[in-house]
C-alpha positions as CSV (number, residue, x, y, z in Angstrom):
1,X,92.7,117.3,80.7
2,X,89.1,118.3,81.0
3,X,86.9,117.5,83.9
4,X,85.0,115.1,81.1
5,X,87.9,113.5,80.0
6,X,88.4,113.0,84.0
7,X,85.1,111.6,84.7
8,X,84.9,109.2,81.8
9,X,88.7,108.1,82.5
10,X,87.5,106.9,86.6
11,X,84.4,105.7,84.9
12,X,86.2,103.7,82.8
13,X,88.7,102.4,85.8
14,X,85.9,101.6,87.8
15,X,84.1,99.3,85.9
16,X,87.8,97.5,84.4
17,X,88.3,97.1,88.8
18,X,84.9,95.2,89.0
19,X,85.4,93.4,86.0
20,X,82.5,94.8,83.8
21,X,82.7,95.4,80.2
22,X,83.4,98.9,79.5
23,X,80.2,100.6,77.5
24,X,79.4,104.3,76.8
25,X,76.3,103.4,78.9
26,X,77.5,102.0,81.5
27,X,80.7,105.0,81.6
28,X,77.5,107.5,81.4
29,X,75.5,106.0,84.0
30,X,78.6,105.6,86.5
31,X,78.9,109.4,85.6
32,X,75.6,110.3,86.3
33,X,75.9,108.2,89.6
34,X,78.9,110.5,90.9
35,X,77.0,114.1,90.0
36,X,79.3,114.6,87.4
37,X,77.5,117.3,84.8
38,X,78.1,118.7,81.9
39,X,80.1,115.6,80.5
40,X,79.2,115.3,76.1
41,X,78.2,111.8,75.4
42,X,81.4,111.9,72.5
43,X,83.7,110.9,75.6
44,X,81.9,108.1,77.0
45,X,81.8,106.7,73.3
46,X,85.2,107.2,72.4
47,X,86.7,105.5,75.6
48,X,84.1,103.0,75.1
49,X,85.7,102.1,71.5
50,X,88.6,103.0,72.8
51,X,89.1,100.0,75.5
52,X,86.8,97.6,73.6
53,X,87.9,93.8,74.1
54,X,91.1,95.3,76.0
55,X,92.1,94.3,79.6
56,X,92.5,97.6,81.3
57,X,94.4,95.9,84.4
58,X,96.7,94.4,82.4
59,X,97.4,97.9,80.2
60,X,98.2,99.4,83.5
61,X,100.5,97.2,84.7
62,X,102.4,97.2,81.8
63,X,102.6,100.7,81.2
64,X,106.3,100.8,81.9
65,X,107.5,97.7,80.8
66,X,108.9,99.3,77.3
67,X,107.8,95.8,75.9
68,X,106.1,97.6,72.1
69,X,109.5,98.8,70.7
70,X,111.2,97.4,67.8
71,X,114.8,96.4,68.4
72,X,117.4,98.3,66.3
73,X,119.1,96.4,64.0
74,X,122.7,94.9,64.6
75,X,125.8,96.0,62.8
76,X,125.9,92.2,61.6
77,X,123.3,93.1,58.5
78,X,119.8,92.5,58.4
79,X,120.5,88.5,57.3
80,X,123.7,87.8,60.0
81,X,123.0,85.7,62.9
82,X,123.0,88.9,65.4
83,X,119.5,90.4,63.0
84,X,118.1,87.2,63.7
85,X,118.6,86.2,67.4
86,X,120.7,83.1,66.9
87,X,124.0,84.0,67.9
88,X,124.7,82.9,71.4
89,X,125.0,85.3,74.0
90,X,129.2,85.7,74.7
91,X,129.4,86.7,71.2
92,X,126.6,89.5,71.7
93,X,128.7,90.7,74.7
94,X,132.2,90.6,72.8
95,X,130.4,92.9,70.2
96,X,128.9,95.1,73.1
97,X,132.5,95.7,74.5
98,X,134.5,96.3,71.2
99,X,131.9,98.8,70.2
100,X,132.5,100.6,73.7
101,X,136.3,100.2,73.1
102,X,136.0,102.1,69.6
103,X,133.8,104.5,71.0
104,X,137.0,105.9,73.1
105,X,139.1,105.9,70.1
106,X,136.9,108.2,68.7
107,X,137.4,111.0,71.7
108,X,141.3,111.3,71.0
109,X,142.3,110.5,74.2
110,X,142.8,106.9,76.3
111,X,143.2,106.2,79.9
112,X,147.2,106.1,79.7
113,X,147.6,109.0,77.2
């Protein structure tokens, strides 16, 4: 990462700690503030449009909450109760612990062979 990628990045961490909207101006004049030179306007506008309406505290603290992904989909089909969430939870786990079950079939070998 460059030294204006850097810059603009605290800039931009700065103002989401005191609460202010994050603007290429605003990044630029924090820059400017810290004797930060040599830093191309593009990179003040692009993390500017890039955090636009977006709470920067709250992107943080999710950052490894893995809460974005798709689940996979069941075994069940795409219209069985397991695709859709209604199936109550012992059934989930039965399904859980004869798929673990199989899974040691599949190896040729058991605990007692």
């Amino acid at each position: 990462m460059s030294h204006s990628e850097l810059a603009t990045s605290y800039a931009a961490l700065i103002l989401a700690d005191d609460d202010v909207e994050i603007t290429a101006d605003k990044l630029q004049t924090l820059i400017k503030a810290a004797n930060v030179e040599d830093v191309e306007a593009i990179w003040t506008t692009l993390y500017a449009k890039a955090l636009e309406g977006k709470n920067v505290k709250d992107m943080l603290l999710n950052v490894g909450s893995g809460g974005g992904a798709a689940a996979a989909p069941s075994s069940g089909g795409a219209g069985g109760p397991a695709a859709t969430g209604d199936a109550p939870a012992e059934e989930k786990k039965e399904e859980k612990e004869e798929e673990k079950e199989e899974s040691d079939e599949d190896m040729g070998f058991g605990l007692f062979d």
